[in-house]
C-alpha positions in Angstrom: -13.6 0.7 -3.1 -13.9 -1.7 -6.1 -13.6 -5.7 -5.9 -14.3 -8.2 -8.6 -11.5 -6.8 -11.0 -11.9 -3.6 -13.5 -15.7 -2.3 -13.5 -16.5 -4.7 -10.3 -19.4 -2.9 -8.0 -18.1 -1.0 -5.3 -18.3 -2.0 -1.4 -20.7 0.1 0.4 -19.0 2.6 2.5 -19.5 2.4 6.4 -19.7 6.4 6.8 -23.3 7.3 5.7 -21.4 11.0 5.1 -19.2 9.4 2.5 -16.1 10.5 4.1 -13.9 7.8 3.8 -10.7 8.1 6.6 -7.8 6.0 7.5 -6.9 5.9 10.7 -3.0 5.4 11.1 -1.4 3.6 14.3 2.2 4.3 14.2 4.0 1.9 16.8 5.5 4.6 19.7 2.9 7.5 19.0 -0.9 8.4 19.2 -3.8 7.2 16.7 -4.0 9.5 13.5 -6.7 10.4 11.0 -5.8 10.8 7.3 -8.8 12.2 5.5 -8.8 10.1 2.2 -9.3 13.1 -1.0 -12.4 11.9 -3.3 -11.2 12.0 -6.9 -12.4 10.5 -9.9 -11.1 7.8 -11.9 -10.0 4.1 -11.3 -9.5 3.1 -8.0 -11.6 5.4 -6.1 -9.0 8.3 -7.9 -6.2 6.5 -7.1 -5.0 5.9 -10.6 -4.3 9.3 -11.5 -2.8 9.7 -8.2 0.1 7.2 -9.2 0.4 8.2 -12.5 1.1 11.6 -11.3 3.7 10.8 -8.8 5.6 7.9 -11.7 5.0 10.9 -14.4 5.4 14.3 -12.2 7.2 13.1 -9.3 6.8 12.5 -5.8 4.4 15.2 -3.9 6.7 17.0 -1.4 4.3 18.2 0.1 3.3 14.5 1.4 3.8 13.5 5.2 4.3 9.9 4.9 6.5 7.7 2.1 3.7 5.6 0.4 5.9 5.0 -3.0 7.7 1.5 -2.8 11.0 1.9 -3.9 13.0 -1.1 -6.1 14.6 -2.3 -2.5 10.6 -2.7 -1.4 10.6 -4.8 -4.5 13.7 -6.5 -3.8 12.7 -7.7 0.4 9.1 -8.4 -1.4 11.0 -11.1 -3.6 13.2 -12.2 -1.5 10.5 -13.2 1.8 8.5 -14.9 -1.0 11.0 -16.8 -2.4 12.9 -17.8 1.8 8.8 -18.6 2.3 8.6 -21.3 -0.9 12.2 -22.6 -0.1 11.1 -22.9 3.4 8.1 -25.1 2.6 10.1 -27.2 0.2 12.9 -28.4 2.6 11.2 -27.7 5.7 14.3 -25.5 6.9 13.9 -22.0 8.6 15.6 -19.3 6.2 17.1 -16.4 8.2 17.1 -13.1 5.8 19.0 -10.8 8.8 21.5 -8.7 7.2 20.3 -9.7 3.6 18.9 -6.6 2.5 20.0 -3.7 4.3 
């Protein structure tokens, strides 16, 4: 994992076996454990990872949805800008039904 922009140092990992894991907590089911592929590049690989899926297309083979999609982009915009109106008047912005 990188911090401190483009060529930062990297955080020490945790796992002395350098097998780096994500363990995922969906909401009405049990705990599970994505093992997280070592690949080289930017981002701990994840650069040519993306590039891939915007160039190639989406991996079918892939369980879960991790690509936003322009709607993501759309409800990201939208909380942030109910959040800053929010502060400004002091008024509670309700967003039900906005984006469906």
């Amino acid at each position: 994992m990188e911090f401190g922009g483009a060529g930062g140092a990297s955080l020490p990992n945790p796992n002395p076996a350098g097998v780096q894991v994500i363990d995922y907590f969906p909401i009405f089911q049990g705990r599970e454990r994505i093992n997280v592929v070592k690949r080289e590049g930017g981002h701990g690989g994840g650069d040519s990872a993306i590039h891939e899926d915007i160039f190639l297309g989406e991996d079918p083979a892939r369980k879960f949805d991790i690509l936003a999609k322009s709607v993501d982009g759309l409800r990201a915009i939208s909380i942030g800008d109910a959040v800053y109106e929010s502060i400004l008047d002091g008024q509670v912005k309700d967003l039900t039904g906005f984006i469906q």
